[in-house]
C-alpha positions as CSV (number, residue, x, y, z in Angstrom):
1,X,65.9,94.0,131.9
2,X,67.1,97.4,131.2
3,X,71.1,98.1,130.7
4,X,72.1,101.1,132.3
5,X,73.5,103.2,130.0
6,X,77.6,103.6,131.8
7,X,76.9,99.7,132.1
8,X,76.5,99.2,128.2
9,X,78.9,101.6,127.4
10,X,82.0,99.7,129.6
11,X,81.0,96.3,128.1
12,X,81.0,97.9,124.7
13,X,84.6,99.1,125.8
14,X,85.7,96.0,127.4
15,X,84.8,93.6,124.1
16,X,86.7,96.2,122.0
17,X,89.8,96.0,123.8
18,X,89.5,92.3,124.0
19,X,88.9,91.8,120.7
20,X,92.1,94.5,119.9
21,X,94.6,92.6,122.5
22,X,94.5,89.3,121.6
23,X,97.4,87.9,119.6
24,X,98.0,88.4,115.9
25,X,97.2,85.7,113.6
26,X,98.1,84.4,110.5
27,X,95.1,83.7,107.8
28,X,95.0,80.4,106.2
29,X,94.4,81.2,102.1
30,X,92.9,79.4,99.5
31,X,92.5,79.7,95.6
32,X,94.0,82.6,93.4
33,X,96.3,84.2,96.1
34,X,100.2,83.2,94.9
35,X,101.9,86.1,92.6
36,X,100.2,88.9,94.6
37,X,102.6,91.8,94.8
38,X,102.2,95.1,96.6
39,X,98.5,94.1,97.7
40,X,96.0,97.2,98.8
41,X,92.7,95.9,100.3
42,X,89.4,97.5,99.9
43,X,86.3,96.4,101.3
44,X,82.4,96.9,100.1
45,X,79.7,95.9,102.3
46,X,80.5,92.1,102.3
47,X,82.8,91.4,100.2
48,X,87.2,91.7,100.5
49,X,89.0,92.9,97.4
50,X,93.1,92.7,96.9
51,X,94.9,94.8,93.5
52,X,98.1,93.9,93.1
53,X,101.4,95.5,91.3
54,X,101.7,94.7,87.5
55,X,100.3,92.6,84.5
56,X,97.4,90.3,85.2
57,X,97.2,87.1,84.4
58,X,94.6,87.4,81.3
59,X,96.0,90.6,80.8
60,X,95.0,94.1,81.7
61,X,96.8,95.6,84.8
62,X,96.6,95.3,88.2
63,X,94.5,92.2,88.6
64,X,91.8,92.2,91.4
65,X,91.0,89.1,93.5
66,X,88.0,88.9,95.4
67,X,86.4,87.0,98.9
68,X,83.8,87.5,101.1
69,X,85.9,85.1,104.0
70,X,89.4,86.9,103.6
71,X,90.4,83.1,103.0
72,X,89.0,81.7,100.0
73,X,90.5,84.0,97.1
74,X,89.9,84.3,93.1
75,X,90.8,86.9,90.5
76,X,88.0,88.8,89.9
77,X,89.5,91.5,86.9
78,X,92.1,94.1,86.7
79,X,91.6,97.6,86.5
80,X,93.0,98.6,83.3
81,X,92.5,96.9,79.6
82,X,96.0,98.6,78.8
83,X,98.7,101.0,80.2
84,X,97.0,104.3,79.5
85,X,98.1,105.9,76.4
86,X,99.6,109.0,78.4
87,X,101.8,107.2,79.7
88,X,103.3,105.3,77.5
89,X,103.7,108.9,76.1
90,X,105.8,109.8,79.4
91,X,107.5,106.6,80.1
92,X,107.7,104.9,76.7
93,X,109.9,102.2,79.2
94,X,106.8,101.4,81.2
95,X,105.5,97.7,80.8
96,X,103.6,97.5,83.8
97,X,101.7,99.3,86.4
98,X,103.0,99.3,89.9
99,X,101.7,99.7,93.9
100,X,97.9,100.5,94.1
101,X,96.8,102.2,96.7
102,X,92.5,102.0,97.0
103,X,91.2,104.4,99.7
104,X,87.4,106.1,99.4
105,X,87.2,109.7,100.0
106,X,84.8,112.6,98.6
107,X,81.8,109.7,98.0
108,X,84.2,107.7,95.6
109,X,87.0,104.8,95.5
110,X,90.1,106.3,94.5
111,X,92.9,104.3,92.8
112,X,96.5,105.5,93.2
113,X,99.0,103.9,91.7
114,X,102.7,104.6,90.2
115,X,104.6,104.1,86.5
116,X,108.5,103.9,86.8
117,X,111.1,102.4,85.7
118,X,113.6,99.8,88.2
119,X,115.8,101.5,90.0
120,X,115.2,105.1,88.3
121,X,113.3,108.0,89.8
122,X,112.0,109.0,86.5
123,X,108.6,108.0,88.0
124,X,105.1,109.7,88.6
125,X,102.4,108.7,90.6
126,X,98.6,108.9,88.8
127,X,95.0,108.4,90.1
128,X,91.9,106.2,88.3
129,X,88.5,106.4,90.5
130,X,85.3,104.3,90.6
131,X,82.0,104.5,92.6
132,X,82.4,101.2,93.6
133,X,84.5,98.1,94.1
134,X,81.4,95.6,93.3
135,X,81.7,95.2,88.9
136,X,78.2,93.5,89.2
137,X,77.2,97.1,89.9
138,X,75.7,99.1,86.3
139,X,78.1,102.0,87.9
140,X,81.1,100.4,87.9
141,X,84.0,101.5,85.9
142,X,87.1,102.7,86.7
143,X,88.0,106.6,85.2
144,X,91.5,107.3,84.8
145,X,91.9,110.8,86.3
146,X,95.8,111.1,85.0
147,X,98.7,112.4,86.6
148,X,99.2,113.6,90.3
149,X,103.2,114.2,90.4
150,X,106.2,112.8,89.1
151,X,109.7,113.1,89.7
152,X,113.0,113.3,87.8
153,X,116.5,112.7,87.6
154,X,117.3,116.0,89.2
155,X,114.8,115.3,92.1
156,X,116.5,113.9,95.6
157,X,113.1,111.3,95.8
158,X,110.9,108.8,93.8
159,X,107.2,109.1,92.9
160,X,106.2,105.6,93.8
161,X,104.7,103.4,95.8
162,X,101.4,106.2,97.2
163,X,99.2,105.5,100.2
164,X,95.9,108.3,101.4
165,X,95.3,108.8,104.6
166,X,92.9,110.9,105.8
167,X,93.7,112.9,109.0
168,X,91.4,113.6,111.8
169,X,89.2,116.5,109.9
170,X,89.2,113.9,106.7
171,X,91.5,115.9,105.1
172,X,93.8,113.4,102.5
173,X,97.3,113.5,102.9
174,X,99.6,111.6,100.2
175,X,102.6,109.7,101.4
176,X,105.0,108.3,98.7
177,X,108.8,107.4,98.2
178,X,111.5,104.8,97.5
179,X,115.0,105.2,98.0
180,X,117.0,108.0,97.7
181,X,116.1,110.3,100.5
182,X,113.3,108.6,101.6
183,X,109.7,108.8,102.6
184,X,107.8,112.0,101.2
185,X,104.2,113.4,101.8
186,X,101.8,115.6,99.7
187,X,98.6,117.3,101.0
188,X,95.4,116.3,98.4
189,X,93.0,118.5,97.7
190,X,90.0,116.1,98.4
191,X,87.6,117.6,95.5
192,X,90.0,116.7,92.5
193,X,92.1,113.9,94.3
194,X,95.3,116.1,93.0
195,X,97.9,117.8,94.9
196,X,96.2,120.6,97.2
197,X,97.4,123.9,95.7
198,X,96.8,125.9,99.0
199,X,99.7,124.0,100.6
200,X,103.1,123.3,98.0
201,X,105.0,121.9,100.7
202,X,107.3,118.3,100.1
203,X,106.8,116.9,103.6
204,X,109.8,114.5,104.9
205,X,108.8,111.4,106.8
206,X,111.2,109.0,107.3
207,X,115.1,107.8,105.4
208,X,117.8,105.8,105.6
209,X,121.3,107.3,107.0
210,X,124.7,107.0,104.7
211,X,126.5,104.3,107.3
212,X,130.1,104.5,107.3
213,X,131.9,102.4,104.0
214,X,129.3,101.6,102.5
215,X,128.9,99.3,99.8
216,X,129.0,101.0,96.3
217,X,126.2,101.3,94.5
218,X,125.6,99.2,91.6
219,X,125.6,101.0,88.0
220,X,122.5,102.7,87.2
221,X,120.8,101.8,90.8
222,X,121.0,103.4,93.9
223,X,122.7,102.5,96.7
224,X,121.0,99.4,98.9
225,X,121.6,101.7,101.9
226,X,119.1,104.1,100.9
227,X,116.1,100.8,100.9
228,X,113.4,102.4,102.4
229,X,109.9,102.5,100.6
230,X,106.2,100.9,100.7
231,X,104.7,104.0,102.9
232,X,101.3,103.2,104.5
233,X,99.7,105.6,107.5
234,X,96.8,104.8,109.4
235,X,95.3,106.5,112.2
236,X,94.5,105.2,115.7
237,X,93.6,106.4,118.8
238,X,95.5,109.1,119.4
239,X,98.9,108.7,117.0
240,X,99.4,108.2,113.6
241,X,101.3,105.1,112.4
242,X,103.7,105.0,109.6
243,X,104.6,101.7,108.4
244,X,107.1,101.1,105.6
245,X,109.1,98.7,103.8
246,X,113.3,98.3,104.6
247,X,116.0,96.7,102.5
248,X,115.3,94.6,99.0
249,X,112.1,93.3,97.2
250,X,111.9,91.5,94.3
251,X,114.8,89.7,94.4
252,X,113.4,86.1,95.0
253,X,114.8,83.9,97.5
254,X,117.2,86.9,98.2
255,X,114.4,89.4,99.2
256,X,115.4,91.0,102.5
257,X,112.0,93.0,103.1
258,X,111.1,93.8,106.4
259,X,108.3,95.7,107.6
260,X,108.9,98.6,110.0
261,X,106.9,101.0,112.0
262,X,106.8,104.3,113.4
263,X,104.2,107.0,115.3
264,X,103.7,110.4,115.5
265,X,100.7,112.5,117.0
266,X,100.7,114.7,113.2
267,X,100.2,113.1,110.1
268,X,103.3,114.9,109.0
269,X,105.6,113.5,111.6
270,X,107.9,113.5,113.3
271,X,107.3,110.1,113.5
272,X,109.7,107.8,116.1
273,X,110.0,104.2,116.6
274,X,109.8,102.4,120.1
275,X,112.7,103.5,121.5
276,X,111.9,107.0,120.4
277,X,114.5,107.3,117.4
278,X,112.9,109.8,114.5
279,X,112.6,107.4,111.3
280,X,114.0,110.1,109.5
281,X,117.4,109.3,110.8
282,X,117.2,105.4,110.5
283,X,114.7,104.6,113.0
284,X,111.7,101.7,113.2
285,X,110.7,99.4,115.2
286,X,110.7,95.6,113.7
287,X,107.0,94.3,112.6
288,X,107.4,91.7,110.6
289,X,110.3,89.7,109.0
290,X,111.3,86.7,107.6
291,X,110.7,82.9,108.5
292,X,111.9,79.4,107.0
293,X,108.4,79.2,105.1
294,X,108.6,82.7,103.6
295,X,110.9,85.7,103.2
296,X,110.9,89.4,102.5
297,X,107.4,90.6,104.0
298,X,106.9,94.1,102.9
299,X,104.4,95.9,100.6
300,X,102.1,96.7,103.1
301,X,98.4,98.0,103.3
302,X,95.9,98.1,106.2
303,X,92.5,97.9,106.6
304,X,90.8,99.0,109.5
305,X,87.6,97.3,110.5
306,X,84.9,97.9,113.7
307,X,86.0,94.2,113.8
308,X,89.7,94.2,114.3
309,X,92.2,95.6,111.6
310,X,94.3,94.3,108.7
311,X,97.7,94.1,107.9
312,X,98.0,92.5,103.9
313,X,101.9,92.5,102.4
314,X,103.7,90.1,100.3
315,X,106.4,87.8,100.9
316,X,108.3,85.2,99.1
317,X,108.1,81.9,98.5
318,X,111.6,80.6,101.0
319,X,111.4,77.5,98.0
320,X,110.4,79.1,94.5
321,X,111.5,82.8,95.0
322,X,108.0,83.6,94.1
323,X,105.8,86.4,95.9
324,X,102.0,85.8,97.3
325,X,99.3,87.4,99.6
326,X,99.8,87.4,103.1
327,X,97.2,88.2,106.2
328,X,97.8,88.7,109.5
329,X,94.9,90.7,112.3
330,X,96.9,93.1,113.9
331,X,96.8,93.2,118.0
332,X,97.7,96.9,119.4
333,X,99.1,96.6,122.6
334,X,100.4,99.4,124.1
335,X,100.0,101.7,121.6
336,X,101.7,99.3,119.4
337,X,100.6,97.2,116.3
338,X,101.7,93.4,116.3
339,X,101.1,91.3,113.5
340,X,102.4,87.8,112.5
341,X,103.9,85.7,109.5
342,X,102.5,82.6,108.4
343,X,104.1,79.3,107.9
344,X,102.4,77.5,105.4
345,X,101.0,78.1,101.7
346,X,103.1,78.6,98.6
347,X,103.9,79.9,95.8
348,X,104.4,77.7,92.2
């Protein structure tokens, strides 16, 4: 029986917004998933993989764990043996690697990731790439491509924590930021994977506003007022959505993460929450926060899929303090991205 064509194309239309209203949910997981921090998610052909902040386990930085099910997880590698030599030349502080960021642009993979030190904006943001994800491939290696910007102590914002996206003409934009005044964005020039030299501009996305009496900031750190950071941007339909990361990580069973979200029709903002308040003056909408199983969810990447989309964060264990992988589907209804936190798993 032939399908009219208008009569293919509204079923087509109708599965797709079934499959992209149905409520969020939780994955179960499995295997090497506990101490994931700051996952990114990558995907190649059939196969899922996760890099995570810092040392791995068997050393090396930024360990990768692998699955073809999204439930089942093991470590599969890290990216680098050692910290590259460069910086450990720049930040002689730097023990570990922080917030990868995998996108593929320009026919490659391209690693971003950040060196700092905690709670200083001495930081830089730098850039490894590979042709592909799959290390049973001959062509697989990761080529560390050096430094894309950095900030300093005279600086009003903090190189860390980088996300790509790439707008509607696939030009990459690079968001960044933690504390101090807030959520920043770079345009890339897509050839080099470095800043774009046609367009200098520090764009301003989103910050925290001084409340009145605050409380002081602690020696050496700034102020918990200013927790913002975590920046990830996807496109869909026609907005893009700018989720980030509020309040304190890596603090154990005191984490107080929260993931927040925000939309604008140009990748450069101004992006406004729900209720229409610009996130550069304190606004986002609530997305996902704490339970009794696990606290803090924040550190946030997407993956979008033909099949539904992907929110991966960390939170922490509500017993042991400790961080691991979390995945929720996402369900966009009305214009808005839902997504859930689990309530079982640990971390040991």
């Amino acid at each position: 029986m032939r399908v009219l064509p208008w009569i293919a194309a509204s079923i087509a239309a109708l599965i797709t917004l079934t499959a992209y209203s149905q409520e969020p949910k939780a994955f179960v997981l499995s295997g090497d998933y506990a101490g994931t921090h700051d996952p990114s998610i990558g995907r190649e052909g059939g196969n899922y993989y996760v890099f995570a902040t810092g040392r791995a386990s068997g050393g090396g930085q930024f360990a990768i764990c692998c699955s073809n099910n999204l439930t089942e997880w093991k470590l599969c590698g890290h990216v680098f043996d050692s910290i590259p030599e460069w910086i450990h030349t720049t930040s002689p502080g730097t023990r570990e690697l922080w917030a990868p960021d995998v996108s593929f642009f320009h026919g490659k993979y391209h690693l971003y990731y950040a060196y700092s030190l905690f709670g200083k904006n001495l930081s830089g943001i730098a850039l490894a790439t590979n042709e592909t994800l799959d290390q049973a491939n001959p062509k697989y290696h990761w080529q560390d491509e050096g430094l894309v910007l950095q900030s300093t102590a005279s600086d009003d914002f903090n190189a860390i924590d980088p996300n790509i996206v790439l707008d509607e003409k696939s030009q990459p934009w690079l968001s960044f930021g933690s504390f101090w005044s807030g959520i920043k964005m770079r345009r890339i020039d897509a050839a080099t994977g470095k800043l774009a030299a046609e367009d200098p501009k520090l764009y301003s996305l989103a910050s925290r506003l001084r409340p009145e009496n605050p409380t002081p900031a602690k020696p050496g750190l700034p102020a918990d007022w200013q927790a913002i950071e975590a920046p990830f941007i996807v496109r869909h339909g026609e907005f893009y959505y700018l989720f980030v990361s509020f309040d304190l990580c890596c603090r154990g069973t005191h984490s107080t993460y929260r993931t927040m979200i925000g939309r604008s029709h140009r990748v450069t903002g101004p992006y406004v929450d729900r209720e229409g308040k610009e996130l550069l003056k304190s606004g986002g909408s609530e997305l996902l926060t704490a339970n009794s199983r696990w606290l803090g969810p924040g550190g946030e990447s997407v993956l979008q899929r033909s099949e539904g989309d992907l929110i991966v964060f960390h939170a922490y264990d509500a017993s042991t303090g400790k961080p691991a992988l979390q995945i929720s589907t996402i369900a966009w209804k009305d214009g808005w991205p839902e997504a859930v936190l689990g309530t079982v798993g640990e971390a040991k």
